[in-house]
N, C-alpha and C positions, 0 to 999 in steps of 0.2 A: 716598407712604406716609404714614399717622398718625402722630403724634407719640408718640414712646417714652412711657408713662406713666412718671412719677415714682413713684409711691411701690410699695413692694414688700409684696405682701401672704402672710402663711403657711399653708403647709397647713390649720393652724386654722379661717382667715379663708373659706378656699374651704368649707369643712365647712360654714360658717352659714349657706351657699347653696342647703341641700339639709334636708331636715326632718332632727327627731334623733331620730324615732319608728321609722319606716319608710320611707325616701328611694324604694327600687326603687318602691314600692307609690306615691308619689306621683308620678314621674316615669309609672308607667305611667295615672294618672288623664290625666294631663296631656296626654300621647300620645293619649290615647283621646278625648277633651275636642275637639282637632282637627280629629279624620277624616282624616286625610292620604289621600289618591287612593292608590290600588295601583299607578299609571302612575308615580308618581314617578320617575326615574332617579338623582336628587341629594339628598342633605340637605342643604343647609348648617347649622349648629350657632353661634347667636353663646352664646358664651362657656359653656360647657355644666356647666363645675364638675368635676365630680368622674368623670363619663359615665352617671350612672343612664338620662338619658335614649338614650344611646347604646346601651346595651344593651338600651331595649328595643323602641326604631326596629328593631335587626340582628334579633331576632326577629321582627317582624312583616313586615318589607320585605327579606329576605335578598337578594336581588338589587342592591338600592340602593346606592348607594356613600356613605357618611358620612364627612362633610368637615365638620371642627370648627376655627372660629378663636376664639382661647383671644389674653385681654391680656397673660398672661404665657405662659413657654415651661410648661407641665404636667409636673408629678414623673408618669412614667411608672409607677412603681411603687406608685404608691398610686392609680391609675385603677382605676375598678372593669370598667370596658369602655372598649376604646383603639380613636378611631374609623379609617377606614381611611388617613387622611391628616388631619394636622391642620397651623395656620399658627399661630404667634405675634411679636411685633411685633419680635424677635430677630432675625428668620427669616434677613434679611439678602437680601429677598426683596419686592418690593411684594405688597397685597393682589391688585390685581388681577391683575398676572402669576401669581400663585398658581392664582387660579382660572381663567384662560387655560388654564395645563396642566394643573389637573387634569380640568376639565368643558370637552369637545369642544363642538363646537357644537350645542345644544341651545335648543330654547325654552321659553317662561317654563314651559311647562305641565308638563314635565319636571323644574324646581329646585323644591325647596320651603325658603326661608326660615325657623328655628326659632329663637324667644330662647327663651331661659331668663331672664327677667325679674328673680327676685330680685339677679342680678350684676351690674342696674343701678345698684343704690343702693351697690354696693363700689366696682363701676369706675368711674362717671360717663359724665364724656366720651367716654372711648376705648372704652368699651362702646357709644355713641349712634355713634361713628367706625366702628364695622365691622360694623354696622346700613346706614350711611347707603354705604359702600363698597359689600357686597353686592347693596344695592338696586340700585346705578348698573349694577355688572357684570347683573344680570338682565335691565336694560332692553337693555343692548348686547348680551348674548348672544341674547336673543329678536330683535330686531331683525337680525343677523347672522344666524339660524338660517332666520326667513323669508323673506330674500334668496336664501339659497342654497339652501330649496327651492321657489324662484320661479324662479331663474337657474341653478343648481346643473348640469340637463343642456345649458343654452345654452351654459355657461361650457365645457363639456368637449369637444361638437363643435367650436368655439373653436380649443382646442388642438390638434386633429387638423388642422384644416382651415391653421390659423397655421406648422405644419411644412414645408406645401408653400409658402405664403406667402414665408416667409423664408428667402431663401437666403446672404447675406452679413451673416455672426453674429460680431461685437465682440466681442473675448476679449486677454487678453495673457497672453505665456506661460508656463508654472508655475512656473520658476525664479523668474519676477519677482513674482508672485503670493504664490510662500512666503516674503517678505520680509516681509509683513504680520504684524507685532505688535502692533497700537493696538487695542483692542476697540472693536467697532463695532456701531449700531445693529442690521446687518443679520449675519445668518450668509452667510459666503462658501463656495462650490464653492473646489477646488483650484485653478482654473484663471480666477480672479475680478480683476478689475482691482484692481492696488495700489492705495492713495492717494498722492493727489497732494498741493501744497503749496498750488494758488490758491483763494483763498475761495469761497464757493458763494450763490449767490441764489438760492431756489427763489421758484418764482414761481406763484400759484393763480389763479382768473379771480375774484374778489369784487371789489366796487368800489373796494376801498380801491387795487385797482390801478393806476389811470387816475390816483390824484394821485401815484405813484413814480414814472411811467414816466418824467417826467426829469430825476429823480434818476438813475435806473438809464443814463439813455440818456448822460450825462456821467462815468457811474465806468464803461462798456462793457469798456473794456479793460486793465480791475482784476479783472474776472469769470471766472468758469464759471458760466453760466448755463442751469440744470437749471428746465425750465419744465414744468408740467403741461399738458397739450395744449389744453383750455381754453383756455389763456392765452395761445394764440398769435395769435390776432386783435388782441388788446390790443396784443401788443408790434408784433408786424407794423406796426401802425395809428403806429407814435411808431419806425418803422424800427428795429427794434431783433431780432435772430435768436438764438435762442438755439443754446447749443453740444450740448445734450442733450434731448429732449423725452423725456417719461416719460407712458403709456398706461398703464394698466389696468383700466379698462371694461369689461363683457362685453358690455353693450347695444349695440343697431344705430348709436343716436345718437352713438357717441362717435366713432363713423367720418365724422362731421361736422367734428370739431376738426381733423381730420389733415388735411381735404380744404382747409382754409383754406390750411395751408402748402405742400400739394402746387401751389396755385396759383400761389406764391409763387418756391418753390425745388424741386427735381426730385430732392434727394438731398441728406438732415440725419441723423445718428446718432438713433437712435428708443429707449430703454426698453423693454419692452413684455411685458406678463403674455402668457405664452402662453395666456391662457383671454380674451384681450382681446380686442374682436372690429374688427380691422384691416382696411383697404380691401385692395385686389389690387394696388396701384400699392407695396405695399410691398416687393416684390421687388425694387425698386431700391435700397429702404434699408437703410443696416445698421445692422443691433439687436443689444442688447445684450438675449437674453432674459434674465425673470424667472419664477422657479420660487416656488410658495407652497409650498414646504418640504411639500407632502404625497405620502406613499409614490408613489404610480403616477406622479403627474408627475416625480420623483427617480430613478425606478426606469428610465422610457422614455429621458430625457434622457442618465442614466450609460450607459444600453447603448446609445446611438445615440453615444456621444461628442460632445454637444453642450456648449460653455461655457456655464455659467451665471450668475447670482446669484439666492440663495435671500432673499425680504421676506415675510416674517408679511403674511397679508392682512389688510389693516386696515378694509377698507369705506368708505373715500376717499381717492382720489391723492394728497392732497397730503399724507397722513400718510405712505404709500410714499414720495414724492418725499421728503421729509426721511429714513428710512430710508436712503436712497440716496448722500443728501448725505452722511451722516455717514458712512457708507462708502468714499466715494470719497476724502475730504478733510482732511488732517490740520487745515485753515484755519479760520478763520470761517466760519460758516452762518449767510445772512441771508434774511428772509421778506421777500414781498413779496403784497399781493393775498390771503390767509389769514384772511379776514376772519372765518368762520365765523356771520356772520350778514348781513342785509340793509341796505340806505343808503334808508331811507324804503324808496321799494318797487322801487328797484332791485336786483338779485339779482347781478348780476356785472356786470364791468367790459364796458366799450364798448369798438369793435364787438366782437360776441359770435356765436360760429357757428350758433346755435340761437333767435335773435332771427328770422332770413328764414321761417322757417316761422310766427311769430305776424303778420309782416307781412303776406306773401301773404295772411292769410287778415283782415285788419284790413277793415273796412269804414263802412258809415255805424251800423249797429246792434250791431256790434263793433270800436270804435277799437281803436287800440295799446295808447293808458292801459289800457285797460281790462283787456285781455289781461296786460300787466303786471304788472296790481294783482293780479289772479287767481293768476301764479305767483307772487306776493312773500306771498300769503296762504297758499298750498299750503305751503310750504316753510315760512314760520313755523309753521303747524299741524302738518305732520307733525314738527317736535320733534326731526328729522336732526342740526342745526346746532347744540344743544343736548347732547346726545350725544358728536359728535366733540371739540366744545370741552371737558366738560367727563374726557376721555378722555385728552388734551393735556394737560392741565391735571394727572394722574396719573402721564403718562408723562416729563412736563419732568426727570424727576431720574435717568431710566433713559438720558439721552441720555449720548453721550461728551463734551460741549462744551456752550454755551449756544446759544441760538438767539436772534439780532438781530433787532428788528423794523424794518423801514423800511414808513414811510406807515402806513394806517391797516390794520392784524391785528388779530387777536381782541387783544383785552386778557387773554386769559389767558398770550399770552407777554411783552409789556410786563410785567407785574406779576410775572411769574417769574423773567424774566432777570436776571440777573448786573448787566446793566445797564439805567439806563430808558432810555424810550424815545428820548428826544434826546441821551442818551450815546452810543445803538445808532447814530445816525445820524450823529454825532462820529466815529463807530472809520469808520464809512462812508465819508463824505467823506475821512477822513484814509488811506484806503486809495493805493497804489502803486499803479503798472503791476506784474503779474508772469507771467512768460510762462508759465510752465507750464501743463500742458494733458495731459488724459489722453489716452498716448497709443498707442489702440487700434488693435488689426491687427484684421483681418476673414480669413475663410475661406469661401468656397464652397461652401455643400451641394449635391452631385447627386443626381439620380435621386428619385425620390418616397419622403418619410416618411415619408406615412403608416400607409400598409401595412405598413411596419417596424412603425412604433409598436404600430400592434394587434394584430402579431402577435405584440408581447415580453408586451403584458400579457395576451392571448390565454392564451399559454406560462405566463407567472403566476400565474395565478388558475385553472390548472388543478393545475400542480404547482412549489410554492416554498416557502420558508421562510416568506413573507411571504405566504402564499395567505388564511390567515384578516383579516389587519390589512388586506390588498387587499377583501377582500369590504364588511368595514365602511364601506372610503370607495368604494369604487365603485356600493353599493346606489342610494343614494338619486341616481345618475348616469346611471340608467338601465343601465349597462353589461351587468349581469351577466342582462337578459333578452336581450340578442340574443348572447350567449355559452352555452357550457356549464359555466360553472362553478357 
């Protein structure tokens, strides 16, 4: 969140924002000065004053939704137009959380950005701060919007097909579950594992991995070690297992990471998004599934009676993976491997499950280097890594606890933490043995769910309470053409 401005300014002060002739009449020049597309679906509003321009947006785009963040909280009564939702530095609310819930996933071409410019030279800073905010939520919401309409119906056969997959589902039981008072990153089901007391190391595949691993392989049994599947070649490679592996991928590829461990060991408690796309050897595993908190996966799950935990999709694992941490763990939460960007042009730690397919094909007119350098170039350019870090870097104060770095992490949690970095690895080393350990009962699903499942939202989406908010997320899923709703 921005820093609270200092000085307080009055009804007056906002008046010199807006002409003293005819303000509607200039605000609607200004409107019209733009062009704003008819497609729009968002306005955002940086600091709008008094609302001339809001009212005259609601006239021309009545459908649009107007979203105003104002540097202080706005005297309601003296607005001339109140837009449909607004934010101020009060709110007790981050910026971007804000706009998470009020704009669904959407791309750029859908938001439209609007200053009101003269509020620069009252507010300064904090006027340039929810500028430079909005921008970042635009880049990640577009980005996240055309993932999921690239993946969006991958992700959904996913979870039909991940029902039959899984049949031995991590749960503990609700007595122990409603014991849980500690607010947590993640929202829990009734039926969600308490937390526990031992510290958590989440673990990503970035290079900085390879120089912790023994660290980590000498504090083993000081651990809960929550690894992102990624990252199980690394640790494998310095004999090191972790106790929780966490999936949520939808892509074909990530059924690589799994296949490292299945090598390995034949049955590890697994994570795993039900829209993540898992091998068939998982029916020996037991998962702890994960719900992304949207209607119809909430909907099938409560009425099959399936255990849950519900994590905000973040758009990469290791931001889930911490999600999960802070959920599970009253303890320390340490990172490890979180690099968030590249070591020269290496892209993730060694060995890596996703290296054998650049080897195979490595030759005399395409070496390895070369192949290398190619995705260390991909990946700086697409701007991903950029993105998620600077996302962390927002979210660091929404956590329940700090998060420790060991080895080489982005520097946006070094610089944030509570402690630096060689303090973080101080509390590390100085950590005990402690035995605790989460600890999960399993249950047995029979008979095939799928066919359950499509037949609740089948029955949903023809007649429910929830039949219109179903249609919204189901559309762009493909669902609702091979249905009658």
């Amino acid at each position: 969140m921005c820093n609270e401005p200092s000085k307080k300014n009055s009804i007056e002060q906002v008046k010199l924002l807006h002409s003293r002739y005819n303000p509607q009449a200039e605000a609607d020049r200004y409107i019209a000065s733009l062009s704003p597309d008819e497609n729009i679906r968002f306005f955002i509003l940086i600091e709008p004053g008094l609302g001339y321009i809001t009212a005259t947006l609601k006239k021309k785009f009545p459908s649009a939704k107007i979203i105003a963040l104002h540097v202080e909280k706005p005297s309601e009564e003296v607005l001339i137009e109140k837009p449909h939702v607004y934010w101020h530095f009060q709110a007790g609310m981050s910026i971007q959380d804000f706009l998470e819930r009020e704009i669904p996933d959407s791309k750029a071409a859908g938001i439209r950005l609007l200053e009101w410019r003269p509020a620069m030279s009252l507010y300064g800073e904090a006027y340039l701060s929810l500028v430079r905010e909005t921008t970042e939520f635009i880049k990640r919401a577009d980005a996240n919007a055309r993932t999921f309409e690239a993946f969006g119906p991958i992700w959904f056969r996913n979870f039909f097909k991940n029902l039959d997959i899984i049949k031995n589902i991590l749960y503990l039981p609700q007595r122990e579950a409603a014991s849980l008072k500690r607010d947590a990153a993640a929202t829990m089901s009734a039926t969600m594992p308490a937390p526990f007391s031992s510290p958590v190391l989440v673990t990503g595949a970035g290079p900085g991995l390879e120089d912790a691993v023994p660290l980590i392989r000498e504090k083993r049994d000081c651990l809960f070690i929550l690894a992102c599947s990624s990252s199980l070649p690394a640790l494998a490679s310095g004999n090191i297992f972790p106790d929780l592996v966490i999936s949520t991928d939808g892509t074909a590829w990530a059924k690589f990471h799994l296949y490292e461990l299945f090598r390995i060991r034949q049955n590890f408690p697994l994570a795993a998004a039900l829209t993540a796309a898992l091998p068939s050897q998982c029916q020996s595993v037991s998962v702890l599934p994960i719900c992304d908190g949207s209607l119809w996966q909430t909907l099938i799950l409560s009425e099959l009676k399936i255990p849950f935990i519900t994590l905000p999709p973040r758009g990469t694992v290791s931001a889930s993976a911490v999600d999960l941490a802070f959920a599970l763990s009253r303890a320390e939460v340490f990172l490890a491997g979180i690099d968030l960007t590249n070591s020269d042009i290496r892209s993730h730690a060694r060995p890596y499950s996703l290296d054998r397919f650049m080897e195979e094909k490595a030759g005399r007119k395409n070496p390895m280097y070369s192949s290398v350098y190619k995705r260390s170039s991909l990946l700086k350019s697409g701007g991903a890594y950029g993105i998620y870090a600077a996302w962390f870097k927002k979210q660091l104060s929404s956590y329940p606890g700090p998060l420790y770095s060991i080895g080489k992490n982005s520097g946006v949690f070094s610089a944030a933490s509570a402690a630096s970095e060689n303090r973080s690895e101080d509390i590390f080393k100085r950590l005990g043995a402690r035995k605790a350990r989460i600890a999960f009962q399993t249950f047995t699903s029979k008979g095939s769910l799928y066919e359950a499942a499509y037949t609740i939202l089948e029955k949903a989406i023809k007649k429910s309470p929830y039949r219109e908010a179903l249609k919204k997320e189901l559309k762009p899923l493909g669902f609702l053409e091979k249905s009658d709703g």
